[in-house]
LUMNUSE-553811 format. One record per residue: residue in three letters; x, y, z of N, C-alpha, C in turn. Coordinates in steps of 0.1 Angstrom, whole numbers, plus 2048, in hexadecimal, padded with zeros to 3 digits. Example, Ala and Ser with C-alpha at 12.3 -4.5 7.8 and 13.67 -1.06 7.14 Angstrom:
ALA8847C784E87B7D384E8847DF84E/SER8807EA8478897F584788180084F/
END
This chain:
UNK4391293F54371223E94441223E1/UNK4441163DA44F1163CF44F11F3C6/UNK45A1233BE4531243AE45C11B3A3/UNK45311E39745611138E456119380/UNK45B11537945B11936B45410E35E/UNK44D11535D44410B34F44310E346/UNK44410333E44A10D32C438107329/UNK43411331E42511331B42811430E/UNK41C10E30641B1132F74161242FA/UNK41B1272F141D13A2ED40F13F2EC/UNK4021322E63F71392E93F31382F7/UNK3F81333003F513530A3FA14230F/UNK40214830F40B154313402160319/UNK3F715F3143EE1693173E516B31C/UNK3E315A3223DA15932D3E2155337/UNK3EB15733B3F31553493EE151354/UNK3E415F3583DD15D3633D414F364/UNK3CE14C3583C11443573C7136358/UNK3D41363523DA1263523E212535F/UNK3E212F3693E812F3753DD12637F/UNK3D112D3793C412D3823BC11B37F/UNK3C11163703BA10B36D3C50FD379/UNK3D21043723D90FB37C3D50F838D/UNK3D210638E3D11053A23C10FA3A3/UNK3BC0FE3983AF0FC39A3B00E839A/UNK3B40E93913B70D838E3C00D0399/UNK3CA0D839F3CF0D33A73CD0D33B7/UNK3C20DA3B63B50DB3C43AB0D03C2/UNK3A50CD3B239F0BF3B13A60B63B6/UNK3B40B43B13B50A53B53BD0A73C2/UNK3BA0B13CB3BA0AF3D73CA0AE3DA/UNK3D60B63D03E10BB3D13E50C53D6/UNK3D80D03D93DC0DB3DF3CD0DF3E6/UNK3D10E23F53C60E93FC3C00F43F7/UNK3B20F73F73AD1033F83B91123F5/UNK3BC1114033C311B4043D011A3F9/UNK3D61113FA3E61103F43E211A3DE/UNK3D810E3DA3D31163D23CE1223CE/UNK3C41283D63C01353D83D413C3DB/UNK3DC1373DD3E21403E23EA13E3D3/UNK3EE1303CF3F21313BD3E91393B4/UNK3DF13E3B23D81463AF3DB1563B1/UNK3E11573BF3E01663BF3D316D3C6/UNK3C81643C73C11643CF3B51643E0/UNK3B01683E23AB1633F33A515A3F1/UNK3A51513FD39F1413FD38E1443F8/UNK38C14F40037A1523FE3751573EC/UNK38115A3E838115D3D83801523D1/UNK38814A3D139113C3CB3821303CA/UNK3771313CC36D12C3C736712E3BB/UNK36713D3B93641433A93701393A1/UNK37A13A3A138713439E383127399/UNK37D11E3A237A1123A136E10A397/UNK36511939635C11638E358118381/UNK36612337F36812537436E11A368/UNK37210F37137B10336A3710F936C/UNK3640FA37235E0EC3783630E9380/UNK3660EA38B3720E43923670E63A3/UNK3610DA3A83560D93B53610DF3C3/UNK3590EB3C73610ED3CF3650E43DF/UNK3580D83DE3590D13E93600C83DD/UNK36B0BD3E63720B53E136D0A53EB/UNK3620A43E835F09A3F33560903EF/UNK35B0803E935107A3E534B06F3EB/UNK3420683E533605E3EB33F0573F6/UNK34D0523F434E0493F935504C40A/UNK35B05C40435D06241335006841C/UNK34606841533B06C41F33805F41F/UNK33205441C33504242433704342D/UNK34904442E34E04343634E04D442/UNK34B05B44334805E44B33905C452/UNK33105744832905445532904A45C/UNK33403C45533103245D33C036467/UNK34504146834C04447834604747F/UNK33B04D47A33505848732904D48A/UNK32504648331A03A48E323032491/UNK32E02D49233602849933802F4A6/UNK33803A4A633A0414B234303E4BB/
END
């Protein structure tokens, strides 16, 4: 992993951890960072990193109507 420097407002300063964890979490929504990549920006195990996710709202399946559509019209395609 990289690291990066982010200037925060000061009341954030004291939730470090939590604004670490909203970012990984938001950037696992929109499907910027794997499972794992996040759980590991966290500081966390992949099998942990779900509490993580629900703590923000954040669905841990990232998978919607239109990609299950589409999977099933591959698989009757056959």
């Amino acid at each position: 992993m990289t690291t990066i420097t982010l200037q925060v407002p000061e009341s954030l300063e004291k939730e470090h951890d939590n604004t670490i964890r909203f970012i990984a979490a938001k950037l696992y929504e929109a499907g910027k960072l794997s499972l794992g990549q996040a759980a590991e920006m966290c500081g966390v195990k992949k099998w942990d990193f779900p509490a993580v996710l629900t703590s923000f709202n954040v669905d841990y399946f990232q998978y919607s109507a239109e990609d299950v559509i589409a999977d099933v019209e591959r698989v009757s395609k056959g």
